[in-house]
N, C-alpha and C positions, 0 to 999 in steps of 0.2 A: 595591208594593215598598217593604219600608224603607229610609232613606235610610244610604247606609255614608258620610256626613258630617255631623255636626250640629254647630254652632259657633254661641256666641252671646256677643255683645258688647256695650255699653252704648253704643259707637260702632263701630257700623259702616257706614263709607264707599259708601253706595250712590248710583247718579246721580241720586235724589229727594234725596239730602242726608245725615246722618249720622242714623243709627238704632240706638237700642235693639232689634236683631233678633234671631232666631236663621236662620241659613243654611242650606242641606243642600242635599246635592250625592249625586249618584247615579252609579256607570260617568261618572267625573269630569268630570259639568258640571252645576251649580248646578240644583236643579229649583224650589227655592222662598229667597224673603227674607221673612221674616214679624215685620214689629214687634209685639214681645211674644208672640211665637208660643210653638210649646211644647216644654218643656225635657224630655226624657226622660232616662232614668238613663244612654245614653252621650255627652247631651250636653257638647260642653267646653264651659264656661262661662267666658269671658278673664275680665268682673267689669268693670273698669274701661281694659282694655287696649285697644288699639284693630285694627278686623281689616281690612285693607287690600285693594285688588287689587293680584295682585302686578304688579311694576315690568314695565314694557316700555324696554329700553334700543336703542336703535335708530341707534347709535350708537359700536360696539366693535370692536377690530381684535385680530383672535385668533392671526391672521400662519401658521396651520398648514393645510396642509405648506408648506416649504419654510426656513422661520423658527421652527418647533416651539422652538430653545434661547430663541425670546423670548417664546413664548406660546404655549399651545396648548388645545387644547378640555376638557379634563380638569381643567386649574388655571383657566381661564377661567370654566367654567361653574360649576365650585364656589366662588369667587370672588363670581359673581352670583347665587345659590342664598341665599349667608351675607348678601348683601347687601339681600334680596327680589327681586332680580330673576328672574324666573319666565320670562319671553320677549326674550332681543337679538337683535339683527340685524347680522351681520357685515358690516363693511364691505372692499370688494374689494383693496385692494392689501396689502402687507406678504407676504402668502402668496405663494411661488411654485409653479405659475403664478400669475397674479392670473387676477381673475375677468372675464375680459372676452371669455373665449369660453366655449361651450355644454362644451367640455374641460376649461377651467381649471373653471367651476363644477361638473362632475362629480369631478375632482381633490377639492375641497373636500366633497362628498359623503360621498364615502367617504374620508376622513380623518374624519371626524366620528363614521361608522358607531360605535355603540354606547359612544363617549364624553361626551356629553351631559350634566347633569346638571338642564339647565333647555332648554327650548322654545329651536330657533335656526333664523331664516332670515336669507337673505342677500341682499344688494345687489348688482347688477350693477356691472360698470365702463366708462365711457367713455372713452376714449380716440382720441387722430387714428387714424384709419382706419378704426374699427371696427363704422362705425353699421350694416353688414350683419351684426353677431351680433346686433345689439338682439331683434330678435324673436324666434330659437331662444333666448336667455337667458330674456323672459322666459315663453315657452311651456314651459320645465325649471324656471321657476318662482320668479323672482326676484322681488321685492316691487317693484322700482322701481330705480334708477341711480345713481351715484356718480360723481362729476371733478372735478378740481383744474383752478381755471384756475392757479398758481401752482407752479411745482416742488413732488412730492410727496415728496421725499427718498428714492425709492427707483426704478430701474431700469426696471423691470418696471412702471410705472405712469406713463406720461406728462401731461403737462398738455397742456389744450385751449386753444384760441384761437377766438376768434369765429367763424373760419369753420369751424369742426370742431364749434361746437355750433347753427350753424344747419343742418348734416348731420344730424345727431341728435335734435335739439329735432323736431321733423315727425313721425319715428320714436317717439318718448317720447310725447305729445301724443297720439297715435294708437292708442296701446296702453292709454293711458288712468293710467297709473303716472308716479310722482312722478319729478322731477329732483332731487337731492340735489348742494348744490356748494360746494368750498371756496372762501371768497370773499376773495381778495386778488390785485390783479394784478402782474404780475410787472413792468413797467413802473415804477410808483412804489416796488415793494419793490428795485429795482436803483437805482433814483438814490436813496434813505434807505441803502443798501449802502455804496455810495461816500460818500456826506456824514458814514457812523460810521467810513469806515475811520480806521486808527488810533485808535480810541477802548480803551480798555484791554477786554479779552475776560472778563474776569473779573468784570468790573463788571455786574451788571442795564443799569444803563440802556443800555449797549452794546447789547444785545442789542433791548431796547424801544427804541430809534433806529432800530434794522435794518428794523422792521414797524409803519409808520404805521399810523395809523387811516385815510388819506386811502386806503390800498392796499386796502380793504375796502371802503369806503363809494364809490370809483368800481365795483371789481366790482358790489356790491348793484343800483347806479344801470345796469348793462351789462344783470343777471339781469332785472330789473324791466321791460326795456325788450323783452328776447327773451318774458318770457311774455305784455309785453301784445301784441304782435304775434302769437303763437305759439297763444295758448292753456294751453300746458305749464301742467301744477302743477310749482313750482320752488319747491324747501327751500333755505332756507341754513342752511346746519350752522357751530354754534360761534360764534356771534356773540358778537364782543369788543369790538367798539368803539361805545359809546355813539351817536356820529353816525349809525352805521344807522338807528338807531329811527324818526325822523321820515320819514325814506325809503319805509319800509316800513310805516309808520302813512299816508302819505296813498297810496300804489300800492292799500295793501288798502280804501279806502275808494274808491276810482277800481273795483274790482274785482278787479285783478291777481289770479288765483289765487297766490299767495306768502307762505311759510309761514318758520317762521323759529327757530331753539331754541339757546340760552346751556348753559353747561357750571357743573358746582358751582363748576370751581377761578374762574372769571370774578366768581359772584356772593358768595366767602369770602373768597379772597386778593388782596391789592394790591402795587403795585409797590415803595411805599416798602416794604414790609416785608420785603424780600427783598434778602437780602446777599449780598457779595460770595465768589463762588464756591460759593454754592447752585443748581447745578445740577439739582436734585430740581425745580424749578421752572419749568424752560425749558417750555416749549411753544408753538405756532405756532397761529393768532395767539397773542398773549402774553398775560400776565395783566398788566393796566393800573391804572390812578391808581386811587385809592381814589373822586375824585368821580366815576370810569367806572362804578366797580361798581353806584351810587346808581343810576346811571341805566338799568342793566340790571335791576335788581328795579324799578324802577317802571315798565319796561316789561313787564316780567310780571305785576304787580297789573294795568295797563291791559289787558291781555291782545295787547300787540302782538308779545311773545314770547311764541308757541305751546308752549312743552316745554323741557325741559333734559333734556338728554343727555350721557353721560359724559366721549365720545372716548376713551373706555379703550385705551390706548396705550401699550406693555412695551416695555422693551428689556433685553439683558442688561446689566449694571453697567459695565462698560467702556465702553457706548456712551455713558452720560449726565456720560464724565470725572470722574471723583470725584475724583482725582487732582490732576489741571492745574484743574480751576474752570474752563474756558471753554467758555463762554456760546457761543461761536461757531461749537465743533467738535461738543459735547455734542447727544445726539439730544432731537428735541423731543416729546416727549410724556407725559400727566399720566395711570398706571395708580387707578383708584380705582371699580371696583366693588363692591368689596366695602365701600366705606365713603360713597357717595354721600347715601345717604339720613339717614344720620346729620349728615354735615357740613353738608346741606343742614338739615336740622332745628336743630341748632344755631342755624343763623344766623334763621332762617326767623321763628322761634318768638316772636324777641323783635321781630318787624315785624308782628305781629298776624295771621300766617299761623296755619293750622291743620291739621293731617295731611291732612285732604280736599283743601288745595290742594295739596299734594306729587302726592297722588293722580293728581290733574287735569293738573299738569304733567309726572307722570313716569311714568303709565298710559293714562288716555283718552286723550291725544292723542297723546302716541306711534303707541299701538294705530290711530288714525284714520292716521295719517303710513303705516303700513304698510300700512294696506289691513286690517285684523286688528280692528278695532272688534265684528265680528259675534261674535268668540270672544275675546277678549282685553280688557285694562285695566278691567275693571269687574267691581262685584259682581253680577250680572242676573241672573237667570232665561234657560238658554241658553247662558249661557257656560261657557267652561272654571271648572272649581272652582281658581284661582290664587291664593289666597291669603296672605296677609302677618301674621301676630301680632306687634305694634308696641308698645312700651312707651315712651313719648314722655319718659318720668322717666328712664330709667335712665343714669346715667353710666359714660362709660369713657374711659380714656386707650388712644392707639392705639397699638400694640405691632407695628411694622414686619415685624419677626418672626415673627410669628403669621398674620400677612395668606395668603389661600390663591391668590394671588396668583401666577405663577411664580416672581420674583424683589422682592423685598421691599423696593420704592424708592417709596417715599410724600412730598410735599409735608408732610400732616399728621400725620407721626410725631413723638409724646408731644405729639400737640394731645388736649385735653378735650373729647371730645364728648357731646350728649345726645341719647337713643334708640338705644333697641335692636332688634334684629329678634332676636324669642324663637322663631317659628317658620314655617317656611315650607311650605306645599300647591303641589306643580304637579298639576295635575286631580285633584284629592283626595288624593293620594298626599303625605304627609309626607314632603321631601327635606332641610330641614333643622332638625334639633329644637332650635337654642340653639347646639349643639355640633359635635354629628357630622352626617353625611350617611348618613341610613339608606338601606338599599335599593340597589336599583340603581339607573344610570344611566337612568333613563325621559325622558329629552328628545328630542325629534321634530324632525325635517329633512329637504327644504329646505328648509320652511316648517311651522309650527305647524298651520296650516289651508292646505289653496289655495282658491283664490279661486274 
């Protein structure tokens, strides 16, 4: 049978290393990588461009139903389509219900039904009481769990406390799926509360006084301590504060199953640079000192941070005060799928990174964090055809506007980036050509694969 995908690139990202190959993929999953293989008359030939596996974001808050005016799966997934992201994974709260019963994650099921644009599964939630859904969740096919030990700013999604995750931790460990958790405790983020009060609201550092580094690095030190007892695979999502790192650099050498993934806005923007009443900026943990960020890419060259991941986080415009500038009423969170790989490139490029490390941290190992490795983040033989056409030259200035975003509130609007995503395959099927979104919605849920 002829292959209905041939592609070949002078780099392309496969897990032996970057290859001179040509690809081809059949009823959309890869059947061969052949360096120097052969070029037929409907081969596409990139030349010098580079062909990536597309993005696994595993780390995105899509908020529909129940929040649809802040985000929803139609502006969401085209969003990560434009961006190469080929497979995310929603996370449970924002959406009403939240996902913490077998109902709330059917809810979100069929909210999704036929709006898709790229591959999406979703995360469970944990929450006090709830550790008798754990197992109908993940039997309806959740990738693994979600919880805030810290207020999640939203109703509908409570925070846990230690004994609410030694409830759950048993259940999780046992099912054999990851714990995912936001890591700041509310303890030290309520005495840094009162120590800013009266600090002016408008100000940054108001707000970065709010949210020590110490409120992250005692949670990590709490996380650390439940999976060595426990077992659990335990992710911490968003790591912002440079003091993790050594935490978590000697637990994984002790064994600890404990995994760990930073965000773009962590490892591009700093604190000084962020003025008074740019609320575009706010998010939880914060974006910190410029020597924080140093030490967050050297923990990714070391490999003690596994992944970046987005926390793709929308709100309508009212909620982030554009208005009043305060820091302290504005909602916190930093939307950028569609422009992650870029901003990351950007910065990456000039630290003697190479698109195959992007690859590594924003495909393979995602895809492992999910469970999804046997079909997803890579170029193989077997997998889904996901593919990514990457132009690491190309410039563009960001045009807030244009973003396919719900609501068009960026950090890095009229920042200079470099790299483009020219075109995007979910299992062979071209969904984004440079411009438009052809075709139809072809994206699959609950999950891309089950397990």
């Amino acid at each position: 049978m002829s292959p209905t995908l041939a592609i070949r690139s002078r780099h392309v990202v496969t897990p032996r290393g970057v290859e001179d190959a040509v690809v081809q993929a059949q009823a959309g999953r890869i059947t061969a990588v052949t360096p120097g293989g052969p070029r037929g008359p409907a081969t596409l030939d990139l030349g010098d461009l580079w062909l990536l596996p597309g993005l696994v974001d595993t780390h995105v808050h899509i908020n529909e139903p129940g929040r649809t005016e802040w985000e929803g799966f139609v502006t969401a997934t085209r969003a990560a389509a434009a961006g190469g992201v080929t497979t995310l994974v929603d996370m449970p709260l924002n959406s009403i219900p939240a996902t913490t019963t077998v109902a709330g994650l059917r809810a979100k099921t069929t909210a999704a039904e036929g709006k898709c644009g790229v591959d999406i599964g979703f995360w469970g939630g944990v929450v006090p009481g709830n550790a008798r859904e754990l197992v109908g969740l993940a039997a309806a096919g959740v990738l693994g769990f979600k919880c805030f030990l810290a207020p999640s700013g939203v109703d509908e999604f409570k925070h846990v406390a230690e004994g609410d995750l030694r409830e759950a931790i048993p259940v999780i460990a046992r099912l054999g799926l990851p714990l995912l958790v936001h890591a700041e405790l509310p303890r030290a983020l309520d005495e840094a509360a009162r120590g800013s009060a009266g600090g002016d609201p408008r100000r940054y550092a108001t707000w970065l006084a709010s949210r020590p580094r110490r409120a992250e690095t005692e949670a990590v030190e709490l996380l650390i301590r439940l999976s060595r007892e426990t077992g659990c695979r335990v992710h911490v999502v968003h790591v912002s504060a440079g003091e993790a790192v050594p935490l978590l650099r000697e637990a994984r050498a002790q064994g600890v199953a404990i995994t760990a993934e930073t965000c773009p806005h962590y490892l591009v923007l700093a604190a000084e640079e962020i003025g008074d009443g740019r609320t575009e900026f706010k998010c939880a943990p914060p974006i910190r000192e410029h020597e924080n960020r140093e030490r967050l890419w050297d923990a990714l060259r070391e490999g003690v941070l596994d992944l970046i991941a987005t926390d793709h986080s929308p709100c309508p415009p009212a909620l982030k005060e554009p208005a009043s500038g305060d820091f302290m009423k504005a909602w916190g969170g930093i939307a950028s799928l569609e422009l992650s790989l870029a901003v990351l490139w950007t910065e990456a490029r000039g630290r003697g990174f190479t698109p195959a490390d992007l690859a590594r941290w924003m495909s393979a190992a995602p895809a492992r964090l999910a469970g999804l490795e046997g079909t997803k983040g890579a170029i193989a033989v077997g997998h889904d055809a996901d593919l990514v056409v990457f132009n690491p030259n190309a410039e563009f200035t960001v045009d807030a506007a244009r973003l396919r975003q719900r609501h068009p509130i960026t950090p890095y609007a009229g920042r200079r980036l470099v790299g483009r995503v020219e075109r995007v395959f979910l299992r062979g099927e071209c969904v984004f050509d440079g411009v438009e979104f052809p075709g139809a919605a072809l994206g699959a849920h609950p999950g891309p694969h089950q397990r």
